[in-house]
Biopython code that builds the backbone (N, CA, C, O; Angstrom):
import numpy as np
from Bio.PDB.StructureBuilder import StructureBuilder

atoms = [
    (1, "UNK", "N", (16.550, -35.897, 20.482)),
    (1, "UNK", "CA", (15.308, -35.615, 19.772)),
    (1, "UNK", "C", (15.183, -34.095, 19.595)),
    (1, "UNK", "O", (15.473, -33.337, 20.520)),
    (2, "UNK", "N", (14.762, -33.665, 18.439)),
    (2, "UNK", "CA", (14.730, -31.909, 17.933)),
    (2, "UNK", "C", (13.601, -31.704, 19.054)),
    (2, "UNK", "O", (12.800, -32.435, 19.635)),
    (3, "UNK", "N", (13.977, -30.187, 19.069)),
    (3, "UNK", "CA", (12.864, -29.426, 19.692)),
    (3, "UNK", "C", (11.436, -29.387, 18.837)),
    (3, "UNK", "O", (11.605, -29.287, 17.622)),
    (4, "UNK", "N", (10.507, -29.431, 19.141)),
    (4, "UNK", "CA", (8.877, -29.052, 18.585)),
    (4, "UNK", "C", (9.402, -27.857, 17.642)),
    (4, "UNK", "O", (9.170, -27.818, 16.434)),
    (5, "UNK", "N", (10.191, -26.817, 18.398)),
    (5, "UNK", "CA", (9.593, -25.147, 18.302)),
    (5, "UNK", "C", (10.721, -25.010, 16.977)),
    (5, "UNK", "O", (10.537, -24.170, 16.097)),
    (6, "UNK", "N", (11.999, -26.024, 16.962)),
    (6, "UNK", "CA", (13.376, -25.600, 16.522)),
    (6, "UNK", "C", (12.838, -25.460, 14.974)),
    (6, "UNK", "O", (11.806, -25.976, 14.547)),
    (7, "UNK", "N", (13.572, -24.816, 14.381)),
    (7, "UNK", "CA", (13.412, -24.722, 12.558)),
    (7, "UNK", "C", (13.625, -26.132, 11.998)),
    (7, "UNK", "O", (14.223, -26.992, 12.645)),
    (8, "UNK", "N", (13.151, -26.331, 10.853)),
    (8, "UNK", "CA", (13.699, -27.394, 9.846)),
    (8, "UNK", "C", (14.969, -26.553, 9.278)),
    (8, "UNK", "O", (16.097, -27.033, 9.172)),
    (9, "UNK", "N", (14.618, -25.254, 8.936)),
    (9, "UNK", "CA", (15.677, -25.442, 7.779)),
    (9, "UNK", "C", (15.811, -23.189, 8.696)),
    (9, "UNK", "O", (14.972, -22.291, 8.778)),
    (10, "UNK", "N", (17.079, -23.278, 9.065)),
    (10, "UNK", "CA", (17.427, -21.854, 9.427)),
    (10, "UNK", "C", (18.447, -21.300, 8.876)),
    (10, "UNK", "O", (19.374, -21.390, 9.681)),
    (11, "UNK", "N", (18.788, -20.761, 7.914)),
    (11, "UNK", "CA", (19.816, -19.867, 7.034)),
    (11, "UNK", "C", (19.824, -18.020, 7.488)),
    (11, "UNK", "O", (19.019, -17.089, 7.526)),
    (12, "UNK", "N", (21.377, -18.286, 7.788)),
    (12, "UNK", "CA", (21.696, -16.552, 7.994)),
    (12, "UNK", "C", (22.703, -16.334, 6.907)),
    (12, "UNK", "O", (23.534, -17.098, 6.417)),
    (13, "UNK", "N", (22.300, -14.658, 6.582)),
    (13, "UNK", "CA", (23.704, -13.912, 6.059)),
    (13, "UNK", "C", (24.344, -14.912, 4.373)),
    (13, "UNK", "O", (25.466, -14.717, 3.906)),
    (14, "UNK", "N", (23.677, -15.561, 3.969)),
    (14, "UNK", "CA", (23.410, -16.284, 3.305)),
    (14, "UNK", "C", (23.863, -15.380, 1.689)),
    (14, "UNK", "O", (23.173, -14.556, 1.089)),
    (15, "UNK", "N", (25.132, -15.865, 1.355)),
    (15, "UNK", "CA", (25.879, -15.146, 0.064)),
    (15, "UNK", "C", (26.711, -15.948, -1.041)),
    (15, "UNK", "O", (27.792, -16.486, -0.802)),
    (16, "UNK", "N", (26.147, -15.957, -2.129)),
    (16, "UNK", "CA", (26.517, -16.714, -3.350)),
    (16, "UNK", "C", (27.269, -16.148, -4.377)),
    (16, "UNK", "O", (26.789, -15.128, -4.870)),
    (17, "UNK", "N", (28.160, -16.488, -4.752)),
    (17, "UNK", "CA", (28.877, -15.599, -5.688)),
    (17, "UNK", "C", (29.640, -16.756, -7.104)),
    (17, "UNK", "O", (29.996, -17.902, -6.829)),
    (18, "UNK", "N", (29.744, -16.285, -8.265)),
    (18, "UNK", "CA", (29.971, -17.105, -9.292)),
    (18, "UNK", "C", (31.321, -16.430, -10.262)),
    (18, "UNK", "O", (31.464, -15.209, -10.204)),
    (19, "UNK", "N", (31.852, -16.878, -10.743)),
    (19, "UNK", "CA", (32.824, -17.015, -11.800)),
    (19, "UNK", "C", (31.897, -16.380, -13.289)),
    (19, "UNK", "O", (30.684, -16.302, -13.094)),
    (20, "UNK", "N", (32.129, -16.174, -13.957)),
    (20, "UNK", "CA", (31.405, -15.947, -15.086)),
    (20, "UNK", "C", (32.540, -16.059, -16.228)),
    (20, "UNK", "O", (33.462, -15.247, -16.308)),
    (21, "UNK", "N", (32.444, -16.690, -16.733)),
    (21, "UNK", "CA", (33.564, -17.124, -18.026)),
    (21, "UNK", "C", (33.282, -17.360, -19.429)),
    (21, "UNK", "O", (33.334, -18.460, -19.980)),
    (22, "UNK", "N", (32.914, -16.011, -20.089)),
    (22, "UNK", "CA", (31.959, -15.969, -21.474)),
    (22, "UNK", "C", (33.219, -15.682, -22.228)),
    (22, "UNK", "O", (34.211, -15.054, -21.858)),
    (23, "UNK", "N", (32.954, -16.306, -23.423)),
    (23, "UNK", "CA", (33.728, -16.414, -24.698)),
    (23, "UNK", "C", (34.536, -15.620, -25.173)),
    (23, "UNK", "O", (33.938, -15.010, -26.059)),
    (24, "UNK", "N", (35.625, -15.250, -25.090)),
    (24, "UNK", "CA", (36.345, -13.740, -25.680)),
    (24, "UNK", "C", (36.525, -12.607, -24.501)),
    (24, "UNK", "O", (37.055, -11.496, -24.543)),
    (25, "UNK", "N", (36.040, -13.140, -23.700)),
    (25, "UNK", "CA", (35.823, -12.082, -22.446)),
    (25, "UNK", "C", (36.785, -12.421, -20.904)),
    (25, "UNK", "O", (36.795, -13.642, -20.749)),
    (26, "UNK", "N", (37.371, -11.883, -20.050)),
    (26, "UNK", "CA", (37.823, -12.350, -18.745)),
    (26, "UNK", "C", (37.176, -12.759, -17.779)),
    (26, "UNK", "O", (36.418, -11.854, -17.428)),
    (27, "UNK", "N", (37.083, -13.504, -17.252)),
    (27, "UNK", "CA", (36.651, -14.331, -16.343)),
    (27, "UNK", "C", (36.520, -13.135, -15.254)),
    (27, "UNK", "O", (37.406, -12.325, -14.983)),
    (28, "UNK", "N", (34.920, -13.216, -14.560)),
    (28, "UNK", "CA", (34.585, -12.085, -13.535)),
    (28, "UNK", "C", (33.375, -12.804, -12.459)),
    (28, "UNK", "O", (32.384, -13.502, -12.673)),
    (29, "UNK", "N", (33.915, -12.328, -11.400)),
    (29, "UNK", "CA", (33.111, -12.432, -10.088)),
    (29, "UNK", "C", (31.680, -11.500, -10.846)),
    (29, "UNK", "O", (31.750, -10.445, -11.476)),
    (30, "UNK", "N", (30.468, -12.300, -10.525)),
    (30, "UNK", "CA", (29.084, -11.602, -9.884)),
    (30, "UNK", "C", (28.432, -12.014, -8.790)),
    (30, "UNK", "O", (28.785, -13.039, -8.206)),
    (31, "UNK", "N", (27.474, -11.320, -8.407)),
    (31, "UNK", "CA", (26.946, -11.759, -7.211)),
    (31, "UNK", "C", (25.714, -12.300, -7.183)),
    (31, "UNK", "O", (25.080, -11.564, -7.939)),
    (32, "UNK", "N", (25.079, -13.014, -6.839)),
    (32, "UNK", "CA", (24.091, -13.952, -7.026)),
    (32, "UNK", "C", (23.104, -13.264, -6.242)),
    (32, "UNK", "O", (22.133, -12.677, -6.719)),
    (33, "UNK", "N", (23.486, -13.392, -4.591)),
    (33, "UNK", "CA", (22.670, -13.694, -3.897)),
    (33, "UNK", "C", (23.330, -12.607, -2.397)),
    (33, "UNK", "O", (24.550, -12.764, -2.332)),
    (34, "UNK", "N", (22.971, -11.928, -1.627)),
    (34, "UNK", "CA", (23.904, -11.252, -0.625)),
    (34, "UNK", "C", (22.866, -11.287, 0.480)),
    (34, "UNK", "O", (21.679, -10.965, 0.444)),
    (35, "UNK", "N", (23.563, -11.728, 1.407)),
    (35, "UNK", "CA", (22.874, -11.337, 2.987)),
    (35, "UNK", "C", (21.506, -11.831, 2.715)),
    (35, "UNK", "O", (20.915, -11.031, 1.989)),
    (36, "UNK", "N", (20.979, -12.587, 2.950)),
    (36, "UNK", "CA", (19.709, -13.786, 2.943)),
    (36, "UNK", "C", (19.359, -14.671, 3.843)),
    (36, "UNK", "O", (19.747, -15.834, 3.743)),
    (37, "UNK", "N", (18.553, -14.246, 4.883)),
    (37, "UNK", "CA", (18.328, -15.068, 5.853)),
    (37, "UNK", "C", (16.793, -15.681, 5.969)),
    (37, "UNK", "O", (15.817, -15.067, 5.538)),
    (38, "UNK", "N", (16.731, -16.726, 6.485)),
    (38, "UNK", "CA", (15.151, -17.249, 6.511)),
    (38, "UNK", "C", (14.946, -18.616, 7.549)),
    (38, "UNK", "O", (15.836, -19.437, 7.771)),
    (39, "UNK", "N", (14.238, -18.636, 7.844)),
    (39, "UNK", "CA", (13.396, -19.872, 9.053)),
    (39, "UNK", "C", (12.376, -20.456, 8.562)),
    (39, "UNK", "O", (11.259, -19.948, 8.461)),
    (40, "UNK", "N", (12.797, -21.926, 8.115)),
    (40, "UNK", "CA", (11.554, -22.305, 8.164)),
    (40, "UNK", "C", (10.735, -23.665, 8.809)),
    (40, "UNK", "O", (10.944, -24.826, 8.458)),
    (41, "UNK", "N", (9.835, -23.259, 9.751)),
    (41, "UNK", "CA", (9.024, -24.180, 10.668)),
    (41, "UNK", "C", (8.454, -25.477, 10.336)),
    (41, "UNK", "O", (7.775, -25.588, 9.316)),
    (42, "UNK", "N", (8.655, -26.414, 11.062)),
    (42, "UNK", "CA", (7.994, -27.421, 10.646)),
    (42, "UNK", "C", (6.362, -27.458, 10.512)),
    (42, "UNK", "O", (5.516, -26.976, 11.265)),
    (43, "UNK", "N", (6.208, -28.209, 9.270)),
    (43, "UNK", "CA", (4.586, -27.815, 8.809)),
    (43, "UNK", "C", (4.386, -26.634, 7.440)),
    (43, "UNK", "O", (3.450, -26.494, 6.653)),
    (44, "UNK", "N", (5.563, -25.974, 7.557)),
    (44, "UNK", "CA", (5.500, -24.583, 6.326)),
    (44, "UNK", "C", (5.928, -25.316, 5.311)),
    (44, "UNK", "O", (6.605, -26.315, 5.559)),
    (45, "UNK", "N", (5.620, -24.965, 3.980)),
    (45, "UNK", "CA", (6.004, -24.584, 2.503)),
    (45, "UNK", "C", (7.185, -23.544, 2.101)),
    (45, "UNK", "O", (6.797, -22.382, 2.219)),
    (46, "UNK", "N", (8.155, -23.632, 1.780)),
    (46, "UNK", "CA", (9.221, -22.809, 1.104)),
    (46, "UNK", "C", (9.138, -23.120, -0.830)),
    (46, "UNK", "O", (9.596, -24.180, -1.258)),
    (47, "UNK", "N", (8.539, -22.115, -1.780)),
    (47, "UNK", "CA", (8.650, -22.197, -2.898)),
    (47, "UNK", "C", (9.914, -21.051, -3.495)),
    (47, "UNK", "O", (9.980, -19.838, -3.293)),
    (48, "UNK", "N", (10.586, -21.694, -4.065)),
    (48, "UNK", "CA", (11.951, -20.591, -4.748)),
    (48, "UNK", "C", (12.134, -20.907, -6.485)),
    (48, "UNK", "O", (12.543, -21.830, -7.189)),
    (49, "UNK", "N", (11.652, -19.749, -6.641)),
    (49, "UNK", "CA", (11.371, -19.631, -8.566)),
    (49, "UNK", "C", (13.215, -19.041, -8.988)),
    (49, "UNK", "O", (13.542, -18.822, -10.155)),
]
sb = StructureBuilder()
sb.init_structure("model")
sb.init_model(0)
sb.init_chain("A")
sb.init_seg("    ")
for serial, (resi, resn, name, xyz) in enumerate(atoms, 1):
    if name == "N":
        sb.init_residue(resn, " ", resi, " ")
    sb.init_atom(name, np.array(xyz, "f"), 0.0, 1.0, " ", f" {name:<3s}", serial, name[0])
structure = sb.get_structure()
């Protein structure tokens, strides 16, 4: 059985990276997202636009 106190949802260091492959052009790494960490408690709201 989870702890009361433990997170629902705990993310570290958290890094996304994509391909980008536009028309006429070479295919290139960007970066999305770098080093992103977050906790979140049972009972909280997380909204991501």
């Amino acid at each position: 059985m989870p702890n009361p106190s433990s997170p629902v949802l705990d993310i570290r260091k958290l890094r996304i990276e994509a391909t980008v492959r536009a028309p006429g052009e070479k295919p290139h790494d960007i970066l999305i997202v770098d080093d992103i960490s977050l906790t979140l408690q049972k009972g909280r709201v997380l909204g991501l636009i």
